[in-house]
N, C-alpha and C positions, 0 to 999 in steps of 0.2 A: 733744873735740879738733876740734870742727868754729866756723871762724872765717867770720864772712860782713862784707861792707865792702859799705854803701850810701852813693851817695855820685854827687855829677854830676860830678866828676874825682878823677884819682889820680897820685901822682906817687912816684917813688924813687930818691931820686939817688945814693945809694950803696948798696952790702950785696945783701944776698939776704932775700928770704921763708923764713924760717925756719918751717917747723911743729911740732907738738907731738906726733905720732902719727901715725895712717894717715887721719884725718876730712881733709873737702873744704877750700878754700878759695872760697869763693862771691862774685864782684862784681856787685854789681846797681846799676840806680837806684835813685835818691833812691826813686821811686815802683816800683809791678811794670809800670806802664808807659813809664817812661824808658828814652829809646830810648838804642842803646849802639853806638856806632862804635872799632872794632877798628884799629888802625896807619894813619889816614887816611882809614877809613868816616865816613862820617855820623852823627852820634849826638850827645846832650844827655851824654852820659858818655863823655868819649875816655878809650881804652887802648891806649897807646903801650906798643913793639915792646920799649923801654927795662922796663918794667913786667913785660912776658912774661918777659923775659932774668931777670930778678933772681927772679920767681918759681920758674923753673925751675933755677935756680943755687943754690936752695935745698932745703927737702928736703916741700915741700909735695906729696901724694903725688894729687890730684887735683885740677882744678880747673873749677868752675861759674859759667859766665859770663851773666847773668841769670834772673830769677826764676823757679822751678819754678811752672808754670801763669800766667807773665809773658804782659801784651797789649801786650809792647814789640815794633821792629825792632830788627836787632839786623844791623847790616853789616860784612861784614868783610871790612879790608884785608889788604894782603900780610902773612902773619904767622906767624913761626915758633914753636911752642909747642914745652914741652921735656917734658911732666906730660900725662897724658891730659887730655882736655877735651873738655865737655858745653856746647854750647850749647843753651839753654835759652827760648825763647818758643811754648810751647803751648799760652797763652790763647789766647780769640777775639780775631782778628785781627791776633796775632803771627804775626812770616818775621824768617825769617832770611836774608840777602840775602849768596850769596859772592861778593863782589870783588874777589878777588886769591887767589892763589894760596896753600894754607894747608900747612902740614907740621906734623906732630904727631906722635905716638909710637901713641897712638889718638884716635881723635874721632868722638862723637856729635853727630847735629844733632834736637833733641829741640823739633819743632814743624813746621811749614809753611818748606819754604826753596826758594831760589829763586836761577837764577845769573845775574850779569851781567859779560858779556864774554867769553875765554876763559879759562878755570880750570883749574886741577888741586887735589885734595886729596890729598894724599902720606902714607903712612905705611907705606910701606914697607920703612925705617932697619930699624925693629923690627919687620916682619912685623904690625903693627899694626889693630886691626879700623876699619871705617870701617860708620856705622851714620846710615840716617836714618829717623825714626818715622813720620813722615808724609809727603806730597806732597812734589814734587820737581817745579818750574816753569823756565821762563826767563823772561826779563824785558822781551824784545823776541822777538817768534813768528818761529821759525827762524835767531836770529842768534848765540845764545849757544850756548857750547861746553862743557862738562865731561868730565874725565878723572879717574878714579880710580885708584889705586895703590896697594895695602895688601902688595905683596911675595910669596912664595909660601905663607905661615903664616897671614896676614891675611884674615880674611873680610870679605866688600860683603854689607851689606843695608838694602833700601830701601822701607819699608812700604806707603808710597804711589803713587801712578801715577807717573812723569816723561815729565813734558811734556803731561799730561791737561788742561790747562788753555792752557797757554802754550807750544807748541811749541818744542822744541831746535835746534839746528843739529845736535850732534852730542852723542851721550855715547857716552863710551869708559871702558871699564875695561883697566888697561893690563897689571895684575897683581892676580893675589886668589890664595886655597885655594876656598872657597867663595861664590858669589855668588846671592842672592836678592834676585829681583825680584817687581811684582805686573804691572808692564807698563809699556812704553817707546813714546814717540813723539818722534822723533827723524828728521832728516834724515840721520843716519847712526847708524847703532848698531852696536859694534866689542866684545865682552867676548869677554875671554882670563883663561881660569883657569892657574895656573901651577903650581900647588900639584901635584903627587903623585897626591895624590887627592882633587882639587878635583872638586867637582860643582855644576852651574848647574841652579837651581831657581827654573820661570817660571811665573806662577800667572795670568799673563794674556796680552795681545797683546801681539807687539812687530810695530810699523808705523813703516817707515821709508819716511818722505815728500821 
């Protein structure tokens, strides 16, 4: 029950993605290096906002947005998902770049990612987890902002440094239960647990510059 579409565009003009079971739906490139831009991202593989709707209007119960161990980018526009979803570039020299503002039910970013502009990732609707495996960068040192939202059920975790490389302007978590970090470097740094019996757990420095 697991269906994967490779491919350097995708289009759906009517209906809905129907699935067959609880297995993924996976888009990738042509290649595990074709890069993939999301509702106006950058990419050799657009995924218009049109595509998301009809996926989640359906009854596909997860969805993977390029290749497990991809050395694609992978950018993403303003984009509402309806299905949990895993972005995916954690080959060498895959990111994942947020550029726009993302809502989801939950979402992993399963690689090197990186924000550009000011962001929010939401998934708060459903208390929803928000998870990232690795590093966590900005894209211009001290000008980009991130905010996280996962509600009061929702847990943040973030395996990597943010901003170890490329300084933040600011990251906020605005709502979570539990939040896991390894360390922050940020010109502002704001986390608020909301949950009950939320506990923040910090395994390194947070240095706000």
């Amino acid at each position: 029950n697991t269906l994967t579409v490779r491919a350097n565009g995708l289009s759906i003009a009517n209906g809905s993605v129907i699935g067959t079971g609880a297995g993924p739906l996976s888009l990738i490139g042509a290649t595990d290096a074709t890069s993939i831009g999301l509702v106006g991202g950058s990419g050799t593989f657009n995924i218009s906002q049109t595509v998301l709707t009809a996926i989640g209007s359906g009854s596909v119960a997860t969805l993977n947005i390029g290749a497990s161990g991809g050395t694609e980018t992978i950018t993403i526009g303003a984009s509402t998902l309806a299905v949990p979803t895993n972005f995916r570039a954690n080959g060498t020299g895959g990111l994942i770049t947020i550029a726009g503002n993302v809502t989801a039910p939950t979402v992993t970013f399963t690689g090197a990612a990186s924000v550009s502009g000011t962001r929010t990732v939401d998934t708060s609707a459903g208390n929803g987890n928000i998870s990232f495996t690795s590093t966590l960068n900005g894209t211009t040192a001290s000008t980009d902002l991130l905010t996280l939202a996962a509600g009061t059920g929702g847990n943040i975790s973030v395996t990597g440094a943010v901003g170890g490389t490329t300084t933040l302007n600011a990251f906020q978590v605005n709502s979570a239960n539990n939040i896991t970090l390894v360390a922050v470097n940020a010109g502002l740094i704001s986390l608020t647990s909301t949950g009950a019996t939320g506990t923040l757990n910090l395994n390194g420095l947070l240095s706000a510059t």
